[in-house]
C-alpha positions in Angstrom: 6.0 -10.2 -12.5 5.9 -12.2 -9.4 3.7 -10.3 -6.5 3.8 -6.8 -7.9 1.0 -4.8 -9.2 1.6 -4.5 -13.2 -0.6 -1.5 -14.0 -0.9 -2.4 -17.5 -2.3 -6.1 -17.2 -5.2 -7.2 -15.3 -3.0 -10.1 -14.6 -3.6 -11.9 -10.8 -0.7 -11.1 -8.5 0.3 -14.6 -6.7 -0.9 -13.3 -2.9 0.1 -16.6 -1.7 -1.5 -20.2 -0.1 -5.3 -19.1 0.4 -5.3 -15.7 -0.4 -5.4 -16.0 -3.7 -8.6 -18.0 -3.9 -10.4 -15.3 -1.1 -9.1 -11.7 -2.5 -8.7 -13.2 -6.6 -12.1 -11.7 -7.4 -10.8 -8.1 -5.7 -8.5 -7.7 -9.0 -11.6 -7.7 -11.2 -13.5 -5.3 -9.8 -14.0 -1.4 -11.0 -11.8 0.2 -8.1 -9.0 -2.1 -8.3 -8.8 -0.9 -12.1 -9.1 2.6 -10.9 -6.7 2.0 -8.2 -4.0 0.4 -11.1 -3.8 4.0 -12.9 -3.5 5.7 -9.8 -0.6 3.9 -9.2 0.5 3.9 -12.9 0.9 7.5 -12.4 2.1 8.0 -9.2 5.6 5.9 -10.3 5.7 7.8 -13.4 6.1 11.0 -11.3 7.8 9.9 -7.6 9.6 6.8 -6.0 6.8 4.8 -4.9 7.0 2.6 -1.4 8.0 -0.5 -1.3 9.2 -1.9 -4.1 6.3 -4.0 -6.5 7.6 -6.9 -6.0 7.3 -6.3 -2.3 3.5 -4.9 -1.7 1.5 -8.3 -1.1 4.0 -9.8 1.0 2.1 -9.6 4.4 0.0 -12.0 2.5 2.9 -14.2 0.9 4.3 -14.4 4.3 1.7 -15.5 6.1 -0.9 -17.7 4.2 -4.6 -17.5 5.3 -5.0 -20.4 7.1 -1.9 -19.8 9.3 -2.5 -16.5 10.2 -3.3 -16.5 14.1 -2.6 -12.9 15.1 -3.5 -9.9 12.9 -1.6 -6.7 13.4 -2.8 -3.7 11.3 -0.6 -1.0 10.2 -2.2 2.2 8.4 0.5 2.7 5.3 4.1 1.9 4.7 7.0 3.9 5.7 7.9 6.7 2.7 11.7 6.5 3.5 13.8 5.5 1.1 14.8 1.4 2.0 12.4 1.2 4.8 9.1 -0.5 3.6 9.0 -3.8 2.7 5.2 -4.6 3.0 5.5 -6.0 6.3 3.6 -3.3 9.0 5.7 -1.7 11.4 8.9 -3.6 9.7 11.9 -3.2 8.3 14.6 -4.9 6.3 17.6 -5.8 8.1 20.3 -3.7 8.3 17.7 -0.6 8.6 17.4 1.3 11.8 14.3 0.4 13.7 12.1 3.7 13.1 10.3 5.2 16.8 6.9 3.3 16.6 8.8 -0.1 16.0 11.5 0.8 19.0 8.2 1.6 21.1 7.0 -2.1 20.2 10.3 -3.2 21.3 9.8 -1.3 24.3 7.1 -2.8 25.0 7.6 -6.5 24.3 10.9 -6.0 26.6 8.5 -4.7 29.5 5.7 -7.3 29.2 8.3 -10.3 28.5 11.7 -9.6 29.4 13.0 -10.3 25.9 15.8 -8.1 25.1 15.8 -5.2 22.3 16.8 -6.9 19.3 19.2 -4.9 16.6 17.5 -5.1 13.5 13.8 -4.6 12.8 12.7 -7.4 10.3 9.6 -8.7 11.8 9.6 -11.5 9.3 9.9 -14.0 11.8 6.5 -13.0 13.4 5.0 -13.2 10.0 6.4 -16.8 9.8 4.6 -17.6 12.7 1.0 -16.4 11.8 1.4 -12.7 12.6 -0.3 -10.9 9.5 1.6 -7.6 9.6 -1.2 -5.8 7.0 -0.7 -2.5 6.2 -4.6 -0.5 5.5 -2.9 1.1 2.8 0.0 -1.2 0.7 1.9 2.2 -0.9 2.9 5.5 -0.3 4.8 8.3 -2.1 8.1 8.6 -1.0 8.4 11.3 1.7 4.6 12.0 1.7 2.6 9.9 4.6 -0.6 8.6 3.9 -0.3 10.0 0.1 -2.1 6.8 -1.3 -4.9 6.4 1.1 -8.1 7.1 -0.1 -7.5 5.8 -3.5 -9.0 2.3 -3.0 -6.5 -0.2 -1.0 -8.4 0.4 2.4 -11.6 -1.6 0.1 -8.8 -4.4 -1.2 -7.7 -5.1 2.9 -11.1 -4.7 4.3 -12.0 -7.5 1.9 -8.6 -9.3 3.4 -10.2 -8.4 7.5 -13.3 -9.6 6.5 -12.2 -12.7 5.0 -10.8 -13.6 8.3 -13.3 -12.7 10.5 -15.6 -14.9 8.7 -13.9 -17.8 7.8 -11.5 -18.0 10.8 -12.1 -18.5 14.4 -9.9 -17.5 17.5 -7.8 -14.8 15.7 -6.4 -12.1 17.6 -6.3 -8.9 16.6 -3.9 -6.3 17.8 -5.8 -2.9 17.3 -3.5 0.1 18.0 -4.0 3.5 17.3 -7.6 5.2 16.5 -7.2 4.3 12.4 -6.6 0.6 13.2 -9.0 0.4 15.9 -11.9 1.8 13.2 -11.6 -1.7 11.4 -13.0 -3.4 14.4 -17.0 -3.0 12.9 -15.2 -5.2 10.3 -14.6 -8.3 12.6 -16.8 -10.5 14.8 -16.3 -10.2 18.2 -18.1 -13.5 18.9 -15.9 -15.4 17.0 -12.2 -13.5 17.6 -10.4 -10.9 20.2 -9.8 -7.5 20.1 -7.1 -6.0 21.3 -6.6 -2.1 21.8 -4.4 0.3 22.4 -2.3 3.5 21.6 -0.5 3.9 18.3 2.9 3.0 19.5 4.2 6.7 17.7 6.3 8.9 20.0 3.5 11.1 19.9 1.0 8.9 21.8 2.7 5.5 23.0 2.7 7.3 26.3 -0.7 7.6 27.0 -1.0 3.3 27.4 0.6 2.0 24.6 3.8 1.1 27.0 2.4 -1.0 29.4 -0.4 -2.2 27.6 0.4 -6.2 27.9 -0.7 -7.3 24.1 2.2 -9.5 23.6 1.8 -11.7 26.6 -2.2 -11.2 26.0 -2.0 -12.3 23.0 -0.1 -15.9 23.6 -2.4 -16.3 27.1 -5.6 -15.9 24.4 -3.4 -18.5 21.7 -2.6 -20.9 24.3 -6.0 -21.1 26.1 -7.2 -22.3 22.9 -5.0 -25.0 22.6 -2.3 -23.2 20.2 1.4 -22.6 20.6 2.2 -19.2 21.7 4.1 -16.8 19.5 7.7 -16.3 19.9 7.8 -12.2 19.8 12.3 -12.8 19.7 13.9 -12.0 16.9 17.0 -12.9 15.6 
């Protein structure tokens, strides 16, 4: 069954080194049940984003004590072949949707580093970029179609987790949904970054320009970490 979400066993997804043991009790809980036939039904009427096997991987990739950056996402793509549970990614070999060619944008400006091809952020995740989604599935072809239906409670848990039991994280809030997650961290012990969604629709208003990527290794490396290496292959 590997990382996917099997709506008819209470069984405990494998989220990875150290998530298991801080989100395990999530699974047992009354909305995560309530959450399991929402989803049960949703795939037995529509193609359901990304692919079960797929929805936990911003925790698989990136295990609790690594993560050193926190990027939140609000839900997955809905087009067919685009979501991979990885925010704001793609697989390779998928055309980099606008908010991701904004980030590119961006990353170019603030560091030079050319626009890469392909949009698997993977690398980042490798790294200690968790690339959580708020949401972990959507409909296909219907945006934000699963919020509201108790994922927001199972990666609040995830936010909290960090903010509490980590120090020094950075967190990359863009857009007015992500940046409503910041009563969730502790600004004494991490750093908060804001800005613009990086959408079409509002990247111009100081998304471009904002500086988060070069931030973001100034804040790791002043700290005594090793910055994080925004190329990709």
């Amino acid at each position: 069954m590997g990382n996917e979400v099997d709506p008819n066993t209470a069984a405990l997804p494998d989220l990875g080194t150290g998530w298991t043991a801080m989100l395990g009790p999530e699974f047992a809980k009354p909305y995560f049940a309530d959450l399991r036939s929402f989803l049960v039904k949703e795939r037995a009427s529509y193609r359901v984003y990304p692919r079960g096997r797929d929805i936990f991987n911003a925790f698989t990739h990136t295990s609790f004590e690594n993560v050193r950056v926190v990027l939140l996402g609000q839900d997955p793509y809905h087009g067919a072949g685009q979501a991979h549970g990885l925010c704001f990614s793609v697989p390779a070999g998928v055309s980099p949707p606008p908010s991701l060619q904004n980030i590119f944008k961006e990353i170019e400006r603030d560091l030079g580093i050319p626009t890469p091809t392909q949009g698997d952020l993977s690398p980042w995740a490798e790294q200690g970029v968790l690339l959580l989604n708020t949401t972990l599935t959507v409909r296909e072809g219907a945006a934000a179609s699963h919020q509201g239906h108790g994922w927001e409670t199972f990666t609040d848990a995830a936010i909290r987790c960090l903010s509490e039991q980590r120090s020094g994280l950075v967190f990359l809030l863009w857009g007015s949904h992500a940046q409503k997650k910041a009563a969730l961290i502790d600004v004494d012990r991490h750093y908060i970054l804001r800005a613009p969604h990086p959408s079409p629709l509002s990247a111009h208003r100081g998304f471009i320009g904002c500086g988060h990527f070069r931030i973001a290794n100034e804040i790791l490396q002043a700290s005594g970490g090793l910055a994080i290496d925004w190329r990709l292959p």
